[in-house]
N, C-alpha and C positions, 0 to 999 in steps of 0.2 A: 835231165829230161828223162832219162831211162829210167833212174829212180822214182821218179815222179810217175811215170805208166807203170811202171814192177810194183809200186801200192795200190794201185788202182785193185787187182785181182782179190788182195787180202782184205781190202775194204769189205769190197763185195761179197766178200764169201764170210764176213763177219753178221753181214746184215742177214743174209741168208739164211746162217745156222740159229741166229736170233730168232728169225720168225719159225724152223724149223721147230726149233726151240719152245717156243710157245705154241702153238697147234697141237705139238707132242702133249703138251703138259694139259690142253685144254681139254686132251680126247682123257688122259687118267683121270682127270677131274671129276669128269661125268661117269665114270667109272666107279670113282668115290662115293658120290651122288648117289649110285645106284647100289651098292654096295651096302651103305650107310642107311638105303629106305630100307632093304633085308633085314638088316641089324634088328632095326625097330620093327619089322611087322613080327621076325621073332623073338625079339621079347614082351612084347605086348601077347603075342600066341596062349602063352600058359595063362597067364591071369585072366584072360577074359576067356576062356575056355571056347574060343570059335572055333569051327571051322574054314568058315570065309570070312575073309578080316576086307572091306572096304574102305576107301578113305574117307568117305562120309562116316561109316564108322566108329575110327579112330577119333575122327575131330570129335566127336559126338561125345565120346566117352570122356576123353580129356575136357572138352568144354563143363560136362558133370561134372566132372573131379571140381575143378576150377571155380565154377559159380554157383556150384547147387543146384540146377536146372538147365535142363533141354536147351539147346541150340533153337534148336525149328520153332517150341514152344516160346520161348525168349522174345524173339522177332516178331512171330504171329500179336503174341499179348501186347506187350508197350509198342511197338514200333508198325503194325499193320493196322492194329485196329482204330487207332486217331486218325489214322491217313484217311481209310475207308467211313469214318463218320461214326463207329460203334461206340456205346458207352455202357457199363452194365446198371443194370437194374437200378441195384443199390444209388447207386448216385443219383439217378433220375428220380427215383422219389425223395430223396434228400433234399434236394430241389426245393421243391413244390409240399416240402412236410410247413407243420405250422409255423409263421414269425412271430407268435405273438411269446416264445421265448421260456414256453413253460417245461419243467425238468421233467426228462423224460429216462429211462431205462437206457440201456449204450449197447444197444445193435447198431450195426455198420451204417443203416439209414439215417442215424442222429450227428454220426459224426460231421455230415455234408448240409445241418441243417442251418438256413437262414435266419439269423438275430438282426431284430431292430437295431438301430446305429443308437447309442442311449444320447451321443454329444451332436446326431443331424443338423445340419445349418436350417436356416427360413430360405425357403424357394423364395419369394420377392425379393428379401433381402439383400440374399448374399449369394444364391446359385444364377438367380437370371442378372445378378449384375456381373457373375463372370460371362454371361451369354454375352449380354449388349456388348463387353470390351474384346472377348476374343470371338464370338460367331459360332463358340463350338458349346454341345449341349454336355455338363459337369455327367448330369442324370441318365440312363438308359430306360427303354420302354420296361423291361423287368423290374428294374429296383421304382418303378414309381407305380408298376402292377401291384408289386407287394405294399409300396403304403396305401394302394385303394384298399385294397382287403384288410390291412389295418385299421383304415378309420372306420371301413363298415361295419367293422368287431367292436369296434371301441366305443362308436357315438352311434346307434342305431341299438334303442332299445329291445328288451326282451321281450314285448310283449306281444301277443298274440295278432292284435291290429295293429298296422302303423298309422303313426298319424301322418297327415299330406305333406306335410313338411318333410317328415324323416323320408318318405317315397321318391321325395325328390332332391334332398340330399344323397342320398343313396347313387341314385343314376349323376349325380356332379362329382361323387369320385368314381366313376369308373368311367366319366370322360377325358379324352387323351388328348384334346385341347384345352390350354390353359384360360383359354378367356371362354368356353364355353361352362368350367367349373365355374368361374366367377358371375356368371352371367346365372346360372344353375344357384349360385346362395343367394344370388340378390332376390330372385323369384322364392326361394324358400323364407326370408326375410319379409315378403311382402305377404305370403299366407299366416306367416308369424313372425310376430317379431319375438318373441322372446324363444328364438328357434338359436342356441347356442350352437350349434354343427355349424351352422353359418358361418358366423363371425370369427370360429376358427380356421374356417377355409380361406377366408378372406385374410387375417390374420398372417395365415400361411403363403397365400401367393400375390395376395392384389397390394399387401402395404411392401413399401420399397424401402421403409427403413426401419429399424430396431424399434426407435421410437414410438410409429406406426404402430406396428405389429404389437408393441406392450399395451397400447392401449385398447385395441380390438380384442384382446387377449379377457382385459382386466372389465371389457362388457360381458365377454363369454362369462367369466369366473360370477360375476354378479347375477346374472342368469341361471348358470348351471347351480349355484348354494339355495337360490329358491326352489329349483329342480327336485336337488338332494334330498330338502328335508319334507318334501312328498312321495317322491319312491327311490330311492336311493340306491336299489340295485340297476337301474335305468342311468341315472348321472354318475355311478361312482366314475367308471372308467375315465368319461368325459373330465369330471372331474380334476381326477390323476394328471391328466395329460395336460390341462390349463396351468395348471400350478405349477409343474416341471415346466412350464416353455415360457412363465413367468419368471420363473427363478434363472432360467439361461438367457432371458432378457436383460434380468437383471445383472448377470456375471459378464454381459459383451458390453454393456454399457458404465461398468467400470463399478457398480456398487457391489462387489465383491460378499462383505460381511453379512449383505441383507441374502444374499443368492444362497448364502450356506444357512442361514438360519433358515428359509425357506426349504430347504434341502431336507434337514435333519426335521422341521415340523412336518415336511412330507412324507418324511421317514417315518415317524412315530405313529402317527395320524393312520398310514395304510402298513403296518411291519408284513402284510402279508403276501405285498406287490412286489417282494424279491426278484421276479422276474424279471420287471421293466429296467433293474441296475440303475437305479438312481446315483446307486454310493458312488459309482462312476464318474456323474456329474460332480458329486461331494469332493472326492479326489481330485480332481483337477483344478474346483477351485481353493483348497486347502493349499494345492500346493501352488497356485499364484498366491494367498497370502503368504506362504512361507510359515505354514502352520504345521512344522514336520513332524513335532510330536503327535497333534490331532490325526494327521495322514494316518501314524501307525497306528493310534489304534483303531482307526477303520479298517487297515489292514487286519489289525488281527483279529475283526470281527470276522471278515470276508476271504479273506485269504484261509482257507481252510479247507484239510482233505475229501470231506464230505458233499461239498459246494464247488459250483463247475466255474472254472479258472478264465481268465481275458487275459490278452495282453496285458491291457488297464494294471489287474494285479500284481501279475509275472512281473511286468518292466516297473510299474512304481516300487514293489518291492526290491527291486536289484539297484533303482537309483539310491533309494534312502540309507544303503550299504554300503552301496559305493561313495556317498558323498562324504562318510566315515573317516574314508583313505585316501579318495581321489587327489586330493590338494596334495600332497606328500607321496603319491604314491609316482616310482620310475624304475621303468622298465629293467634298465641296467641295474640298478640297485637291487632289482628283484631277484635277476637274474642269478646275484653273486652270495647274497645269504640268503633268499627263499623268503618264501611268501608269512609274512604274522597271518595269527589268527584270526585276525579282522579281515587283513585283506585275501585270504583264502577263505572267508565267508562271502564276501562281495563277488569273489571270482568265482565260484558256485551260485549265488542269486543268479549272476550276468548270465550264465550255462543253462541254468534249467530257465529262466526268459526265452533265453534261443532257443532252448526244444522245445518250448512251448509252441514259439512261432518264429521263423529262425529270416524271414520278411523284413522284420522291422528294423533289424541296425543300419541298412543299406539306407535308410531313410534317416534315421536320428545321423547316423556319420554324411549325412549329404553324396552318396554315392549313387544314388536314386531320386531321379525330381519329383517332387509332389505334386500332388494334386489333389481338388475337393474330395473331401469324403462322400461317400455315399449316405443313402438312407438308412441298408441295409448291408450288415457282413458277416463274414463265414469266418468262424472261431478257428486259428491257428491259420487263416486263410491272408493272402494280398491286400482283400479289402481291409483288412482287421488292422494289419499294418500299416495302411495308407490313415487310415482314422486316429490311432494312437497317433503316431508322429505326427500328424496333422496338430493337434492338439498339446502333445507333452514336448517335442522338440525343444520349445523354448525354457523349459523348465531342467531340460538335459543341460543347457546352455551355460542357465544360470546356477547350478554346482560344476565348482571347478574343478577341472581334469577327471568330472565322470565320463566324459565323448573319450576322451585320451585314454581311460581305461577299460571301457565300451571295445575301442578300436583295438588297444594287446591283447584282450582276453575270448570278442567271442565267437571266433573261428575254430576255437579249440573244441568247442560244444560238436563239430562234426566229428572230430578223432575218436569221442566218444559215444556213441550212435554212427557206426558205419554204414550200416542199412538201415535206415528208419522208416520205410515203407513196413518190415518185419521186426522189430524190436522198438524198445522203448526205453531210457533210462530211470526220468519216472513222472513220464506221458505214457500212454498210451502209443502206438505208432502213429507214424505218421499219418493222418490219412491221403488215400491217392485222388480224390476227386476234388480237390480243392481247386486245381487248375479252370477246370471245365466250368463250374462254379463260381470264382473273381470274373471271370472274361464275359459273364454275364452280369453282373454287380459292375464293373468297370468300365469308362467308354474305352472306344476304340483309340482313341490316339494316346490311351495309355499303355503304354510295355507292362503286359502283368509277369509280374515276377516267378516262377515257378523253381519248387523246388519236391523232391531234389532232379537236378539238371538229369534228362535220360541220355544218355552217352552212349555208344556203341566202343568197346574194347577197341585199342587199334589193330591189334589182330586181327578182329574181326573186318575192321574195314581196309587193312591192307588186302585180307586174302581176298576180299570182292573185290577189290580195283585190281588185281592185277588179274582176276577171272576174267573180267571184264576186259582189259587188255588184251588177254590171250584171244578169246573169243575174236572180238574185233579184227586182230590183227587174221587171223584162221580165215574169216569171212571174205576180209580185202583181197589176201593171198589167194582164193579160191574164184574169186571175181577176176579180180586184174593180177594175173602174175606174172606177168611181162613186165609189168608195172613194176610189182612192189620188188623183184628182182633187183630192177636197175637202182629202186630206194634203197632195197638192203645192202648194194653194194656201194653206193654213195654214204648211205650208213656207219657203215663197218670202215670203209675209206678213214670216214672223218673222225674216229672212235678212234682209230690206231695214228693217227695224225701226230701227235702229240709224242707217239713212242717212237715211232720214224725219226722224228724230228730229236727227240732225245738221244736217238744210239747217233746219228750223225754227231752228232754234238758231243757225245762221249770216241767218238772214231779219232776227232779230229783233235783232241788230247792226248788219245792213250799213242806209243810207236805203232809203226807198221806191224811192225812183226811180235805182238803183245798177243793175239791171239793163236798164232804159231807155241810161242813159248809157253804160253798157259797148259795145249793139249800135248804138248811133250812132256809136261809135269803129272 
């Protein structure tokens, strides 16, 4: 019993020196701490040749070092100005610059410009029968603003007078009710009947199926050739556009051969309507017949440094490369003797694809759900992506292990372009308005894709949160400090809870007299 109370003292005077122990060591600490901020404001003293060194300062210079730009500026530009609504110039006229898709010079205002969709679905068809089944609209009031302004370029003659017809075709596309268009051609139909605007409007939203629509189409075409060869700068456009929506009548309705021969006699017929990217159309159905040789040499008419790039091109040339290797090609195998010359050609197509527009795999690999394409998209942009995959996915599918090699190789395309908003490997940079620009082209209940992701450093958002901490906590403290006393000390209680509990537990191991004999040593 005596020895049982004669340990009691040495217990106690172990847990003591313990906690003595660490309170000592917590005051050197902070000592260190402050010792160690000396160190660094005099070594930083000489090279920045201050005076007065602040900690705004420092972080400032070192954030230079680090990212090439201003702290304050950083934040202000990507991170203030979205929040606050601002967007500059440049993109807003990019905007609203022409669709009708004609090659223009490359200031920053072309790169945010809006292109026709060359492969668009039929509104009666195929977009209001996604309405009727899900309730939600494929189309936004913008992308169906820009195909008004489309067809009043395209079917509304040059002439000086209009006639009553075209007056009132006119005001039926720039109505935003779909039965009041249709209501609007039937009354141009009744001033004329040989009024082709009409019957492609109707064509376009009143037939509900392919069928329909080919043959409202194939009255327009009969109309508009009597047109033609009375003024011809009047029909041509009209024209164009009958013929192309004939030939993609003909390509959904399964006669494939006639949709390409219709393509290629479109092609010869207008060589100067480069704009509208018919060869677009061409390609996609070359490549349902599995006509790879014809594919390329489309490619290698179109595909060309001179001539301004699509997806379309970018990714059908990386598939026709990849389909090369794909069957044979694995990863492991790759790994251990290195890539042949084929399949390090494929794996450079795959690369410059993704600088192109780096959207689109998330969609061909199914890591992003689909949805209708728009009317209209922005080159290197979301919508651009949603379109292509909309259409070539299945043609990914059917060459084997090109998704499989899609999937090892094209994330690597970012290791090389680390900043793509300022460089380029051999794009152009990235441009940064494309965001602002798909989410207009897009509905809403689609995730537009943005890239690249804007991120704050974690540096940067560790030292906010814990500013923010500090502050907080300064505010409460100064409000209730009665309060946050009794918190601090419930606090700091339960923080040290665990060490209490540990030296008990190391006491009740070590002898009595184990800390005697240590400070005698």
């Amino acid at each position: 019993m005596e020895d049982t109370t004669g340990s009691n003292p040495q217990s106690l005077g172990f847990t003591e020196k313990l906690k003595s122990w660490l309170s000592w060591s917590w005051t050197y600490v902070c000592f260190v701490w402050f010792g160690m901020v000396l160190i660094m404001v005099y070594v930083l003293w000489s090279p920045l040749k201050l005076t007065v060194l602040s900690s705004r300062q420092i972080f400032e210079w070192w954030y230079f070092r680090k990212y090439g730009t201003s702290f304050i500026e950083q934040v202000s530009v990507s991170h203030l100005r979205p929040l606050l609504g601002g967007v500059e110039s440049s993109s807003t006229t990019g905007l609203f610059s022409s669709v009708n898709g004609e090659a223009e010079p490359r200031p920053s205002v072309s790169e945010c410009k809006v292109w026709r969709n060359p492969l668009n679905l039929f509104r009666g068809a195929e977009y209001n029968r996604y309405t009727w089944v899900t309730g939600k609209e494929p189309l936004t009031y913008y992308d169906m603003n820009l195909s008004a302004q489309d067809h009043q370029t395209f079917f509304t003659g040059d002439t000086q007078q209009l006639r009553p017809e075209d007056a009132v075709m006119q005001k039926a596309w720039r109505e935003r009710n779909p039965q009041a268009r249709i209501r609007a051609a039937y009354q141009a139909i009744e001033i004329n009947h040989e009024c082709a605007a009409a019957y492609v409007l109707l064509a376009e939203e009143e037939a509900t199926t392919i069928t329909e629509a080919e043959r409202l189409f194939k009255k327009a075409l009969t109309i508009g050739k009597c047109g033609y060869t009375v003024n011809r700068r009047d029909y041509m456009n009209l024209l164009v556009y009958i013929k192309r929506r004939l030939a993609m009548c003909a390509r959904k309705l399964g006669r494939i051969k006639e949709a390409v021969k219709m393509m290629r006699d479109l092609m010869k017929e207008f060589p100067l309507l480069g704009m509208l990217n018919i060869h677009e159309n061409l390609l996609e159905a070359l490549l349902e017949l599995q006509a790879y040789a014809d594919v390329q040499a489309v490619l290698a008419k179109y595909d060309d440094i001179s001539l301004p790039k699509s997806a379309t091109i970018c990714y059908t040339s990386a598939l026709l490369k990849a389909r090369a290797v794909s069957d044979k090609f694995s990863p492991e195998a790759a790994s251990r003797r290195g890539l042949s010359t084929a399949e390090m050609n494929a794996v450079e197509a795959i690369h410059r694809a993704v600088e192109f527009n780096p959207h689109v795999p998330k969609y061909l690999l199914e890591m992003k759900s689909l949805i209708l394409p728009p009317e209209h998209i922005l080159k290197r942009g979301d919508s651009e992506a949603v379109a292509y995959a909309f259409f070539h996915l299945q043609h990914w599918k059917r060459a084997e292990g090109a998704l499989n090699l899609l999937h090892c190789t094209w994330e690597g395309t970012f290791r090389i372009i680390p900043y793509p908003l300022e460089k380029g490997h051999l794009f152009y940079p990235y441009p940064g308005c494309t965001e602002t620009a798909d989410r207009e082209l897009l509905p809403s209940f689609h995730e537009v894709s943005v890239y690249p992701k804007k991120e704050l450093p974690f540096f940067i958002l560790f030292t906010a949160g814990l500013c923010s901490f500090t502050a907080m906590l300064a505010m409460l403290t100064h409000q209730f400090p009665e309060l946050m006393g009794v918190f601090a000390k419930a606090f700091f209680s339960t923080l040290f809870a665990p060490l209490g509990f540990f030296a008990d537990k190391m006491e009740s191991f070590m002898p009595s007299s184990f800390w005697h004999q240590l400070t005698q040593i």
